[in-house]
N, C-alpha and C positions, 0 to 999 in steps of 0.2 A: 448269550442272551443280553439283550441292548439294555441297558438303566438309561433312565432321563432322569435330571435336574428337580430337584425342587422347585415350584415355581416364585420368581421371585416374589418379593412382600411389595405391596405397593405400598410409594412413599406420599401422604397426606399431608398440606401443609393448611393448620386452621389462617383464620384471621389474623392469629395473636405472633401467631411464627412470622407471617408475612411482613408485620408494624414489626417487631424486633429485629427482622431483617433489613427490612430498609431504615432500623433506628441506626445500629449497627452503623448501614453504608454511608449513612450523610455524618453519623461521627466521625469518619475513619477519611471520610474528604474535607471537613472541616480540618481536621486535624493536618492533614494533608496542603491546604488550602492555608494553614497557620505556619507550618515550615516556608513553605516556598516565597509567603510574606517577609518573615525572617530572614531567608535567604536573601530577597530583592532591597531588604531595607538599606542595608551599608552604603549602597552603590547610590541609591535615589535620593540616600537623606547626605551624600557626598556632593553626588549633582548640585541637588539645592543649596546645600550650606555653603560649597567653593567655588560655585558657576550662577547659576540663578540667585542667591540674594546678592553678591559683588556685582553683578551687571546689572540689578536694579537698583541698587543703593549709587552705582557709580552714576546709574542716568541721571538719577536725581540730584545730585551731588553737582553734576555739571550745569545743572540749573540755579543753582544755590551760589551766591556769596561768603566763601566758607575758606579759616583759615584751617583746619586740619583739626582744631581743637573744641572751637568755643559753638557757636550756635550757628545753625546755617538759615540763612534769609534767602526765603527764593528770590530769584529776579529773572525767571522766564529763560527768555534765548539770548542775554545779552552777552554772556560768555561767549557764547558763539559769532554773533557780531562784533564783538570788540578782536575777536580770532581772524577774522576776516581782515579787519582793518591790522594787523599785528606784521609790521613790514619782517620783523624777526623770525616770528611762524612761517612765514613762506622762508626766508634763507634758510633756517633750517632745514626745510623740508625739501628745500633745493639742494643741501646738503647732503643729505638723508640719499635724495637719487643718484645724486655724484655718486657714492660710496657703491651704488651697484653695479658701477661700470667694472669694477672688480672679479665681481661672477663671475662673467664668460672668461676674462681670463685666467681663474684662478683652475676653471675646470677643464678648460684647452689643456692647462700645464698639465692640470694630473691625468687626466687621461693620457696623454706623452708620456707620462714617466708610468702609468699601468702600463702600458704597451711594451715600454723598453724593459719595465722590471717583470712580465712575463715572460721572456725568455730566458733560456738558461746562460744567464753571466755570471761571470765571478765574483764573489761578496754581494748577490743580491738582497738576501737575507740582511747584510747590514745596512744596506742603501733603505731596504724598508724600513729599517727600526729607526734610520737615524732622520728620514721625512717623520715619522708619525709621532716621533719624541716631543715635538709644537703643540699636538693637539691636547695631551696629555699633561702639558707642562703649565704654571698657572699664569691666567691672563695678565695680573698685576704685575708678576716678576716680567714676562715677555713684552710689557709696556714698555717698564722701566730698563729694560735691557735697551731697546730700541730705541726709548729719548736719547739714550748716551752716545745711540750710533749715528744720529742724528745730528749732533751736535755739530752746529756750523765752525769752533775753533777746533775740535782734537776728539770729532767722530768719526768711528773707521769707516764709516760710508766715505766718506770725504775721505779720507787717507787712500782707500784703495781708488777713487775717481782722480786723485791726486797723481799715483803710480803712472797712471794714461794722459797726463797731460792736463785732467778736464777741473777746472773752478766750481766743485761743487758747490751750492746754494746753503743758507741757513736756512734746513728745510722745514721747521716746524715754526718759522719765525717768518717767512716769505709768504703770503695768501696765495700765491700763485702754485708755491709747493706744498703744503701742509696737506692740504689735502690726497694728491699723489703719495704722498709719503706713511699717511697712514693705508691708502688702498694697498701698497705695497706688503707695510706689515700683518694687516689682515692678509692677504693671497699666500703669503709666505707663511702664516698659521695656519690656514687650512686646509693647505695641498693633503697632508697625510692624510687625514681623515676621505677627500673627494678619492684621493689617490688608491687608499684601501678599497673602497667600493667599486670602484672603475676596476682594479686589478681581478676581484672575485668575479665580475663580469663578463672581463673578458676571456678569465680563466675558463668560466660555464662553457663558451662557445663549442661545439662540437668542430673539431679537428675535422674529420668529415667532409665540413664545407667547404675548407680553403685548401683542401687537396683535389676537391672537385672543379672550383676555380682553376686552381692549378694545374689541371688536366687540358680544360677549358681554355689556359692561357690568359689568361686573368692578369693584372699588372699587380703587385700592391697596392695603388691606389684605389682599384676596383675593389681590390678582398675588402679595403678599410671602408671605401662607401656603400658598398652594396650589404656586406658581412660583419662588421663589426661595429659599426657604428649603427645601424639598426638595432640589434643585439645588446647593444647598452643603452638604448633610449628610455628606459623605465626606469634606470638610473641617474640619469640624465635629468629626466623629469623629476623623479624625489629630491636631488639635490638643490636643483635651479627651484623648487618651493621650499624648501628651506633655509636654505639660502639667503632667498630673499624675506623670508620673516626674520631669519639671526641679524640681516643685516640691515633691518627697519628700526631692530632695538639696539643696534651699535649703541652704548655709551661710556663703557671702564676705560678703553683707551683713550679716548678725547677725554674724561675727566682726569687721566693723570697726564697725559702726554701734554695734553692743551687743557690745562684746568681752567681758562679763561674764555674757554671757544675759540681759540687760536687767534693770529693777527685779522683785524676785519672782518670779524666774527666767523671766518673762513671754513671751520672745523667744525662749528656748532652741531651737530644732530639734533633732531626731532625729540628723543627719548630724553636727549642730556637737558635740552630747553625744558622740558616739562620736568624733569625734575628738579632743576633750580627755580622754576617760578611755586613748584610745590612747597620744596625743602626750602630752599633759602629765602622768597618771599613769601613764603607763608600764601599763595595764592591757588589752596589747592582746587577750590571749585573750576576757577579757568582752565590749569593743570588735568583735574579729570576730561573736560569737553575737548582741551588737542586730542587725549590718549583715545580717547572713543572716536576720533574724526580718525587719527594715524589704524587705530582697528579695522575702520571698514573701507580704508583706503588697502589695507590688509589683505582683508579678506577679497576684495574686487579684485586686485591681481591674482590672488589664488585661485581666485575661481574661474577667473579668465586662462590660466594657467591649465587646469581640470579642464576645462575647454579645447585648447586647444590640441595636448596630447588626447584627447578622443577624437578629435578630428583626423591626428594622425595615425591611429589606431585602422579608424574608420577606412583610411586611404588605403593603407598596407594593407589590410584584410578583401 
């Protein structure tokens, strides 16, 4: 014999259910809506406080007559014109691009040596530790290691060019070398680091390809232009941009190596001039208006930079 169900009770909801309902839901989003504030606050009241008021305070500041301390007097754009006429601000800054002819070949070398230190050779493992030991090691002491080596009476640079026959130069003393001499020391500090990255690089590549090459008849040179040099282009690209921003703010070497700006003010950088007209003449309003010109001179390469690895994005795709 079949039984059926009880029928169910139907559920009624007055007016009063309805308001407590929806009191309920906009408490429980408000509340909701007070977390996720909390959440966002650190990051927004970070923004503002270490990025937006120092880039307004500095605009203004470069407007200003100001020794660092006492009262600032605006005076319009004259920082900026008297920057213009500044025959020192431009050597700098010509200085400043010298020092990036170093890039390319700081990251030729390391890629060479990711290449050679990916395969299996003997004591690789210590070849890497003893490239990457530079990077790690402090910029002061690898200054002052380097002034010594430099030294035109009794620096082993000159000792060992001496071995070969060759009169080496008093190189941080010479305008014609000082500069070479530091591009050198910076390339020789940061082989290991470009060198690290280029090696995981080339590591990634699928084996795969250059057995397919291989099959194909492929030369070496082909595997490296067609396969492996594409293959590290992202690497390539992150490096050469920062790079070139590390190497806009060069200044602890030139301030201990050439604490003078070297002979003929030859060494001078950009960063180092602003902070001697900051720190040592007390001129920090002009000081701020180079450091905001050197910014968006900055950023224009960078971005031209983002440009053109999507162009070659664009191509390869």
């Amino acid at each position: 014999m079949a039984t059926t169900a009880p029928p169910a009770e139907a559920t009624t909801w007055s007016k009063e259910d309805a308001k407590a309902a929806a009191k309920r839901s906009r408490r429980m989003h408000r509340k909701e809506h007070g977390w996720a504030a909390a959440f966002m606050a650190a990051p927004v009241l970070g923004w503002v406080a270490f990025l937006l008021f120092p880039m307004g305070f500095s605009i203004y500041a470069s407007l200003t007559n100001w020794n660092g301390i006492g009262r600032m007097t605006f005076i319009g754009l004259d920082n900026y014109a008297l920057l213009i006429k500044d025959p020192y601000f431009w050597k700098a800054l010509w200085n400043t691009i010298f020092y990036m002819i170093g890039i390319p070949i700081g990251l030729a070398i390391s890629l060479a040596l990711a290449l050679a230190l990916s395969r299996k050779i003997q004591g690789r493992t210590f070849f890497r530790t003893v490239y990457y030991i530079p990077v790690i090691s402090s910029l002061a002491a690898i200054a002052i290691l380097w002034q010594w080596a430099y030294n035109g009476d009794f620096g082993l640079v000159n000792q060992v060019l001496d071995i070969f026959g060759i009169q080496g130069p008093n190189w941080l003393a010479d305008p014609n070398w000082s500069k070479p001499a530091l591009i050198i020391m910076a390339v020789w500090k940061g082989l290991g680091y470009s060198m690290l990255l280029y090696l995981a690089a080339v590591q990634a590549v699928p084996r795969s390809l250059y057995e397919a090459a291989s099959l194909d008849g492929a030369s070496g040179w082909k595997k490296f232009t067609k396969i492996t040099w594409p293959m590290v282009q992202p690497v390539t690209f992150f490096l050469v941009v920062t790079n070139i921003i590390a190497g806009s703010m060069i200044f602890t070497e030139i301030n201990i190596m050439t604490p003078t700006g070297g002979p003929s003010w030859s060494t001078a950088s950009l960063v180092w001039y602003i902070w001697n007209k900051a720190f040592r003449n007390l001129q920090m309003g002009y000081a701020t208006a180079m450091a905001l010109v050197l910014g968006i001179l900055v950023l224009i390469v960078t971005a031209i930079q983002f440009r053109i690895n999507r162009a070659n994005e664009f191509s390869i795709d």
